[in-house]
C-alpha positions in Angstrom: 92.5 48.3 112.5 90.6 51.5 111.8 90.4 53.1 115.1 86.9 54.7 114.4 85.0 51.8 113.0 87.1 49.1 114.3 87.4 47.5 110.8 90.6 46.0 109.4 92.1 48.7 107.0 94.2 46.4 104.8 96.1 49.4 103.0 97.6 50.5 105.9 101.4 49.7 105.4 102.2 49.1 109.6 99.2 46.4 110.0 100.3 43.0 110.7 98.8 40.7 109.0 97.8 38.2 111.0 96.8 36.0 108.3 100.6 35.8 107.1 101.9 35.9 110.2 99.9 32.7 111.8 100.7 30.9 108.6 104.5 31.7 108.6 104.4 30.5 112.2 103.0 27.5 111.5 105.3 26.5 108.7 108.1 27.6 111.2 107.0 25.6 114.2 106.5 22.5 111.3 110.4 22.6 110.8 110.0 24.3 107.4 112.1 27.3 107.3 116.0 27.3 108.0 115.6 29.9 110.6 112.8 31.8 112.0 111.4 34.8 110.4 112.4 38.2 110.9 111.6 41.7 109.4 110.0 44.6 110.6 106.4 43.8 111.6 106.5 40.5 111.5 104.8 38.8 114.7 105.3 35.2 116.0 101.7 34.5 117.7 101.1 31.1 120.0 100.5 28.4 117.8 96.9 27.8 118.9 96.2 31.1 118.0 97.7 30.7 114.6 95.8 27.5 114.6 92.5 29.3 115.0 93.6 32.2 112.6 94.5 29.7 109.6 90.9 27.9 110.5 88.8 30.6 110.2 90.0 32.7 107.6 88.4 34.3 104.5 89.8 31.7 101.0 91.5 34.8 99.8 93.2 35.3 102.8 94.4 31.8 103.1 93.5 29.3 100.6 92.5 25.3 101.5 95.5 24.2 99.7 97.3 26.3 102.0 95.5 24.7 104.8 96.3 21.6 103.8 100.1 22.3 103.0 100.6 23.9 106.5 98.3 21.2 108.1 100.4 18.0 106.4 103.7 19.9 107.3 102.3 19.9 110.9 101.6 16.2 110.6 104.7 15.4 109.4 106.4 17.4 112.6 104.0 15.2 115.1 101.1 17.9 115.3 103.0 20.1 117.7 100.8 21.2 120.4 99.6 18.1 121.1 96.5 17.8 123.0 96.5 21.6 124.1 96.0 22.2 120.4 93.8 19.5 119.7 90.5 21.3 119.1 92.0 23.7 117.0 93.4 20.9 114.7 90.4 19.5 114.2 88.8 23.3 113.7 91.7 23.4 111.1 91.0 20.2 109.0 87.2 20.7 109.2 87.7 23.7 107.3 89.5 21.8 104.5 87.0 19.3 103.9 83.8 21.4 103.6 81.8 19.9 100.7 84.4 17.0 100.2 82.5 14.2 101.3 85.1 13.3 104.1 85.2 14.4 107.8 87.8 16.3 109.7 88.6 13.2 111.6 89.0 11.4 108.5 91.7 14.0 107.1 93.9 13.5 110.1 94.2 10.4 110.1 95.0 10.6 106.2 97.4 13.2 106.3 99.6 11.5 109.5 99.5 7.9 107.4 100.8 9.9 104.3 103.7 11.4 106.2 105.1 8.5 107.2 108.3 7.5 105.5 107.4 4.4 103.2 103.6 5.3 103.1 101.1 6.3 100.6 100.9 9.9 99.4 98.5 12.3 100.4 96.8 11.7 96.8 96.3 8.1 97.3 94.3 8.9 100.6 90.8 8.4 101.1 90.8 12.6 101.5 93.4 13.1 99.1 90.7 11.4 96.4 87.8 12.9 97.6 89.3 16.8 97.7 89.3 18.7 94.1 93.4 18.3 92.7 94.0 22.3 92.4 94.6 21.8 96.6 96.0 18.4 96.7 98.7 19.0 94.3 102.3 19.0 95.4 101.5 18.0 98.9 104.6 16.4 100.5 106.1 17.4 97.5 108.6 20.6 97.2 107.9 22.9 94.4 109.3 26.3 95.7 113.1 26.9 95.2 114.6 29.8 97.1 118.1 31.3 97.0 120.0 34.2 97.1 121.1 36.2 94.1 122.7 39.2 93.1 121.2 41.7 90.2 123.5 44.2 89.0 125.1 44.6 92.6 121.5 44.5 94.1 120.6 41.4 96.5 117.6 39.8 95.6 115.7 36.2 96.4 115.4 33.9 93.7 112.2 32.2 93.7 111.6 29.2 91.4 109.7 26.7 90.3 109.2 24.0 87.3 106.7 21.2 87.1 104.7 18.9 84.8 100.6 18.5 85.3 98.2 16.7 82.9 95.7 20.1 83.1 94.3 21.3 79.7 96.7 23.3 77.7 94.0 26.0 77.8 94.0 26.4 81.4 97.5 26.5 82.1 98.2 29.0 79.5 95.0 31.3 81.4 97.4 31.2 84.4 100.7 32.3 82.5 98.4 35.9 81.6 99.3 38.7 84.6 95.3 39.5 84.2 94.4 36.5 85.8 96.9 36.3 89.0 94.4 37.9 91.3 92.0 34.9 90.8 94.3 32.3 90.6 96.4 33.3 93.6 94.8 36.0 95.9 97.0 35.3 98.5 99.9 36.2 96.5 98.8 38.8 94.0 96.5 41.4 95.7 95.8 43.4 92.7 96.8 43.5 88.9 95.2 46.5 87.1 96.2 47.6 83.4 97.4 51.2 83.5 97.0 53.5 80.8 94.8 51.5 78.2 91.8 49.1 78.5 93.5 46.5 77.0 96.7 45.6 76.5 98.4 47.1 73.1 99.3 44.2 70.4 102.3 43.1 69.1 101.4 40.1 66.7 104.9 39.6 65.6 104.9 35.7 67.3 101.3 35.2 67.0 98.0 36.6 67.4 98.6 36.7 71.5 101.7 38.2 71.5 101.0 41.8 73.8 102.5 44.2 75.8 100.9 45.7 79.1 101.6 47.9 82.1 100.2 46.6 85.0 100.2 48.2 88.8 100.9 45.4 90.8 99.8 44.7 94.6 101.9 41.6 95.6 102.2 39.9 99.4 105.4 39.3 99.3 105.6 38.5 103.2 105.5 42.1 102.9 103.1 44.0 100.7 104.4 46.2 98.2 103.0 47.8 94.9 104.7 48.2 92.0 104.8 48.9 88.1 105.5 45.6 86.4 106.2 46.0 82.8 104.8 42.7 80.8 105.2 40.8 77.7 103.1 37.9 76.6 103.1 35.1 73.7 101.4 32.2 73.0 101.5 29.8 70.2 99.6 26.6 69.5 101.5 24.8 71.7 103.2 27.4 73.6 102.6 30.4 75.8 105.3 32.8 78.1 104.8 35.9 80.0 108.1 38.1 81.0 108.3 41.0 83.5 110.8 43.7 84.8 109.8 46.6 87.2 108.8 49.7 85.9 108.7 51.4 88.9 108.5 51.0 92.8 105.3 52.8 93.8 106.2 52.8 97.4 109.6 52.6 97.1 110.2 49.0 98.8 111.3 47.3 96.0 114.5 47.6 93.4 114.3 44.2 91.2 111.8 42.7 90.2 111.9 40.6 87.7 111.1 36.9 85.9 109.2 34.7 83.5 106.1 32.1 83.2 106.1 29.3 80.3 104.3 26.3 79.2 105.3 23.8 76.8 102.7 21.5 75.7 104.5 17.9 75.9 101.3 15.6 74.4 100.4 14.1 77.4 101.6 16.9 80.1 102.2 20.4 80.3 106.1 21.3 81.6 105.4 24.5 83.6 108.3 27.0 84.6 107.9 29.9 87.1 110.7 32.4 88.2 110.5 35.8 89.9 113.6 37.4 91.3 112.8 40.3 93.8 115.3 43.1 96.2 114.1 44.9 98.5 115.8 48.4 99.2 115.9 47.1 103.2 118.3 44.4 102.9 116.6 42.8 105.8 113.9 41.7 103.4 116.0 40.0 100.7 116.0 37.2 102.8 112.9 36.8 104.6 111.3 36.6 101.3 112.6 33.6 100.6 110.3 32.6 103.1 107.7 33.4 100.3 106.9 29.8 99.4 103.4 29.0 101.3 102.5 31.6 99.1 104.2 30.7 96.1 102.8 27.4 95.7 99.5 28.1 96.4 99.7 30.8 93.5 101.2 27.6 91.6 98.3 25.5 92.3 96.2 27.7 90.5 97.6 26.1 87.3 96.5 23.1 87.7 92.6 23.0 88.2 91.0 20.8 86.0 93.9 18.0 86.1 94.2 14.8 88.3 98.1 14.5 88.0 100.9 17.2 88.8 104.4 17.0 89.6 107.3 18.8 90.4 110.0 18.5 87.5 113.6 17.9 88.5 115.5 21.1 88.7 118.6 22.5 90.0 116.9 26.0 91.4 117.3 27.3 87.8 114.9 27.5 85.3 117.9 28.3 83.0 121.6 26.9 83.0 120.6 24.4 86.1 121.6 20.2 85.2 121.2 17.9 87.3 124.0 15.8 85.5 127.3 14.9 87.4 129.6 17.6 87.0 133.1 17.8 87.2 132.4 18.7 91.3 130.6 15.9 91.3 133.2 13.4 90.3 135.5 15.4 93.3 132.8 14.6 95.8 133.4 10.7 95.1 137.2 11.1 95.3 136.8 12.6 98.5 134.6 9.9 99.9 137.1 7.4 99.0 140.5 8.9 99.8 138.9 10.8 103.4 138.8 14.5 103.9 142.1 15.2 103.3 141.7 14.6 99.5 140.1 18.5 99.6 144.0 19.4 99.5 144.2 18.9 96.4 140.9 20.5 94.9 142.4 23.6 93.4 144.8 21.8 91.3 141.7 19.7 90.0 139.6 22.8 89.7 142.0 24.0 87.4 142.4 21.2 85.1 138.7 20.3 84.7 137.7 24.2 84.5 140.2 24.7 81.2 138.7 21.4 80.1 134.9 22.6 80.7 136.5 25.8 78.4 137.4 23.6 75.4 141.2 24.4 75.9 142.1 20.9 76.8 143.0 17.6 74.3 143.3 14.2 75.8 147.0 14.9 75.6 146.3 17.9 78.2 144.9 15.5 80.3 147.2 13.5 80.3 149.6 15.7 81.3 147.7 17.5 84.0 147.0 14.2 85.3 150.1 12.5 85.9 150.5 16.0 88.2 147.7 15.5 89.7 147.8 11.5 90.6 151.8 11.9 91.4 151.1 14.1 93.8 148.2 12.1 95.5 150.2 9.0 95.4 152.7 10.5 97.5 149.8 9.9 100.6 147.9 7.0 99.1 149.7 4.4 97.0 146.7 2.9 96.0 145.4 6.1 94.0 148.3 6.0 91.6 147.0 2.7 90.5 143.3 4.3 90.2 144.7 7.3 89.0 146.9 5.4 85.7 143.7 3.0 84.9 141.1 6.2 84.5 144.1 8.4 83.0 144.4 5.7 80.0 140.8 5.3 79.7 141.0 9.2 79.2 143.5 8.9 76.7 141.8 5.9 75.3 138.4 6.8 74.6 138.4 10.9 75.3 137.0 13.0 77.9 133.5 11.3 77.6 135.3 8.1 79.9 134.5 10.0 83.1 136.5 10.7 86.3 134.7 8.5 88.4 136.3 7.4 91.9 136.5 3.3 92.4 133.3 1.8 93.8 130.8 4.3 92.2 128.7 4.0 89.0 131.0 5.3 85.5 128.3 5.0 83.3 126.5 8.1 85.4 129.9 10.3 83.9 129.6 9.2 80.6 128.9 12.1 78.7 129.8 14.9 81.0 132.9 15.8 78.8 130.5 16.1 75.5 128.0 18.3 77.5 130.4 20.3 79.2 132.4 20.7 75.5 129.6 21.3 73.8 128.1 24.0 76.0 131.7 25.3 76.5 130.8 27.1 73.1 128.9 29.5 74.4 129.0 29.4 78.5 133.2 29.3 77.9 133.3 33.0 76.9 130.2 33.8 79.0 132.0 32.0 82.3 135.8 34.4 81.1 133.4 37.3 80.8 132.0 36.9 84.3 135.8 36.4 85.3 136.6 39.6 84.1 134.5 41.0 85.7 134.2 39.8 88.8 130.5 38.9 88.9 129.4 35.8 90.6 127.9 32.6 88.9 125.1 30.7 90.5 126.8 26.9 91.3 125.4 24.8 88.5 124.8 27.5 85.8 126.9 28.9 82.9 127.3 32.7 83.2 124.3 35.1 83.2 122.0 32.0 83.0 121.7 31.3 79.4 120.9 27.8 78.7 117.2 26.1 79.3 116.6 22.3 78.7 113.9 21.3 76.0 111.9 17.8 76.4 112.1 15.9 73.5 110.3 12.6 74.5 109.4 11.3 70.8 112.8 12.1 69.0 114.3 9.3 67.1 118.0 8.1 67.9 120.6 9.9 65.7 118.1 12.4 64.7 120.2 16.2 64.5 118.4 19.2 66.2 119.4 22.5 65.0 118.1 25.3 67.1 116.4 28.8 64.9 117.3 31.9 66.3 115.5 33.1 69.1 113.2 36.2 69.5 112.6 38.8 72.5 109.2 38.8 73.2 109.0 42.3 73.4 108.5 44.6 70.7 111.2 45.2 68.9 113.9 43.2 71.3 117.1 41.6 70.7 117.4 37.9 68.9 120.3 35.6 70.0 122.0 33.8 66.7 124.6 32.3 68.6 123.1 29.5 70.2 124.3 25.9 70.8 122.2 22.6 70.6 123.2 19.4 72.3 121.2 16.6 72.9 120.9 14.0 75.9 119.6 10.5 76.3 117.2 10.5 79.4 117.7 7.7 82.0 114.0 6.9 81.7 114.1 7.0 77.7 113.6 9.6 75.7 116.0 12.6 74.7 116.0 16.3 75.7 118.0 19.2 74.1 120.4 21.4 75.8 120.1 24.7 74.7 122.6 27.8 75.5 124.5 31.1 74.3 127.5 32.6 75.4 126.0 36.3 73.9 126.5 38.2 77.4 125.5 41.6 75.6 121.9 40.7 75.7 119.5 42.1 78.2 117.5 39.3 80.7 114.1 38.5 79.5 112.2 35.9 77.7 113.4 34.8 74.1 111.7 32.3 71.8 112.0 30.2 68.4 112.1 26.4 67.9 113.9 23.3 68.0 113.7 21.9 64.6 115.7 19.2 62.2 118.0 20.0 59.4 115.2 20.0 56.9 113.2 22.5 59.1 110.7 19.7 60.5 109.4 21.3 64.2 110.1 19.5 67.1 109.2 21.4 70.0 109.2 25.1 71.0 111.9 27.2 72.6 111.8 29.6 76.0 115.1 30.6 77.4 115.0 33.0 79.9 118.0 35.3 80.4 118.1 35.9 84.1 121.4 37.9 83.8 121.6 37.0 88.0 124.5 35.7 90.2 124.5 33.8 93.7 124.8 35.6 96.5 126.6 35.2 99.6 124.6 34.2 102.5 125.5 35.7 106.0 
């Protein structure tokens, strides 16, 4: 607060802001943080004053979606407060249904009938029709990933998020351009100003919106910081991808910053990716930024105006390397449910036979032989597993890796497969994985080394058809091109196919690469973005 005019100055770096703060509360006091938040300047008001500060904020300050989010989070935690809050609930929900058509009364009801287990979803309300879908999308739905990461030695939060909405191709790709984060997500992005020219400086090489920019950057990032964010940006017919690395810390808060936007135009949706990895020089902030997500998604949302359907895509935290397939873990996991807790004995002796059979230095023979150690010494405490052990060992030897290592009791067909992934992005993520060995660098859990694989929808490829994979472009000018990448294709559960595309190059720097899925006689099939995060996970304390 200026102390002469009594006006809020918002530049002033030790104001709380008590917009973020009564927002942050409120998602606490909903159950939706692991632990509180914590950081210098951060302040925990009573939760009818963050009530009444949510209510009657400015848009910018705190968007309706972000009303509702908080609101159907509260809902879902039994309004807490109860009836000393009660008027500023109501003061709360009538904000969100200004104009709507329904009444605040009307909303509550709706949003604590959505939250019950079993129930309709806030869309299928009478208030979840009636408000536009730019703030009913992705409520009661997660679409903010968080985690921990390391960058060159740095700590850093991974933020993340992939999803599939039925708004116009157009309109997406508007929100993927840096120019436009302001509008689209003023809570997030304070400020986005091109510095040095009047517009950004073409590159045309992949297209005829294919630019680079530097762009002085005001972000709330729980805390605010500024920054210079240097930006590519593409975009194709059916296509478009943004990348960013920082230039420079204008207030010296921040020492990574970095990440990628993409849309993929899949007929009848758009698949929408969205990563930003940030350190702050006080370690303190790494992790409270994590606690970024209110903010996140309502930047997200600003994707999706002018559709009626959005969803969040299944992902494993990664935008690239992540599967959600059963791994070699996975199978473990089942073991360990069926033999008890004590089966974890024997987990580094099964590490190490599946993890040189991930690297493509195993035959069936191998197997074999690693597996009569393994079940021998199992059977020595449960005489039943040698009997398992023996009937999946031959079905290993009879049919190959691709037979699964599945315990008794739980579904094989779900391992099918694994071997021929894991081989064939052994390829590439093999030498990548000894590199990271070598050097000691960690690997986030799911993800070959340095992140360098994406998954490609392919929902109208015929059986049998091959996919070859072109080489794949930097977007920025004059980058690097990765010709060693592998191609492997997977049948969906649901129909359909999608490509799994990687490369074990670890010489590349991170950033956003492109090119194109295509068949042997050069037919397209769908456009290519991997992103190179070149980041590891992070211990948590």
């Amino acid at each position: 607060m200026d102390e002469r005019t009594g006006e809020r100055d918002d530049h002033r770096d030790d104001y709380p802001d008590e917009y973020r703060d009564a927002l942050l509360e409120l998602h606490r006091l909903s159950g939706a943080f692991e632990k509180l938040p914590t950081g210098p300047g951060l302040r925990r008001p009573p939760s009818t004053e963050a009530l009444h500060a949510v209510a009657v904020a400015d848009e910018k300050d705190v968007s309706v979606g972000a009303r509702l989010h908080v609101l159907y989070n509260l809902a879902k935690a039994g309004l807490p407060g109860g009836d000393k809050a009660k008027d500023e609930y109501h003061l709360l929900a009538d904000s969100i249904v200004q104009g709507s058509g329904v009444d605040a009364d009307q909303l509550l009801d709706d949003v604590k009938q959505s939250t019950h287990q079993g129930g309709v979803t806030f869309a299928e309300t009478a208030s979840g029709k009636a408000l536009p879908h730019r703030h009913v999308a992705f409520i009661g739905q997660d679409v903010c990933n968080t985690r921990a990461v390391e960058v060159d030695g740095l700590r850093a939060a991974w933020i993340f998020s992939e999803f599939e909405t039925d708004a116009p191709m157009d309109q997406v790709a508007g929100w993927i351009d840096p120019r436009s984060w302001p509008e689209r997500g003023p809570m997030l992005f304070k400020g986005m100003e091109l510095v040095g020219t009047a517009e950004p400086v073409k590159i045309d090489t992949l297209g005829k919106d294919h630019w680079h920019g530097v762009f002085r950057e005001e972000v709330q990032l729980v805390k605010r910081v500024t920054t210079l964010l240097h930006c590519d940006h593409w975009r194709s017919a059916t296509a478009a991808g943004m990348t960013y690395s920082l230039d420079l810390s204008l207030d010296g808060e921040i020492d990574v910053d970095r990440g990628f936007l993409s849309v993929e135009d899949l007929g009848k949706v758009r698949r929408v990716r969205a990563l930003k990895i940030v350190g702050f020089t006080e370690d303190v902030w790494d992790d409270v930024a994590q606690m970024v997500c209110p903010f996140w998604t309502d930047w997200v949302r600003g994707a999706v105006e002018g559709g009626t359907s959005s969803r969040p895509a299944p992902t494993s935290d990664e935008p690239a390397g992540g599967q959600s397939r059963p791994s070699a873990a996975d199978a473990l996991d089942d073991w360990i449910r069926f033999f008890g807790e004590s089966a974890r004995t024997y987990l580094d002796l099964f590490a190490d036979t599946s993890n040189r059979a991930v690297a493509g230095r195993s035959t069936g023979a191998d197997w074999l032989a690693d597996g009569n150690r393994y079940w021998s010494q199992l059977a020595k405490d449960w005489a039943k597993a040698w009997t398992y052990g023996l009937e999946a060992l031959e079905e290993l030897a009879r049919e190959g890796l691709d037979a699964g290592l599945t315990a008794p009791g739980t579904d094989r067909s779900t391992a099918r497969g694994l071997a021929s992934a894991a081989t064939a992005v052994a390829t590439g993520a093999a030498a990548a994985t000894r590199s990271a060995a070598a050097t000691g660098s960690a690997v986030p859990t799911g993800r070959p080394a340095g992140g360098e694989g994406t998954t490609v929808p392919l929902p109208g490829l015929a059986a049998g058809t091959p996919v070859t994979c072109s080489a794949l472009e930097s977007i920025e000018s004059g980058g690097a091109q990765i010709s060693d990448v592998s191609v492997t294709v997977v049948p969906l559960d649901g129909g359909g196919y999608e490509a799994r595309v990687s490369t074990g190059d670890t010489t590349l720097p991170a950033g956003l690469y492109v090119g194109t899925l295509q068949t042997p006689d050069d037919k397209e099939l769908a456009p290519v973005q991997l992103y190179l995060a070149r980041a590891g996970e992070a211990d948590r304390v």
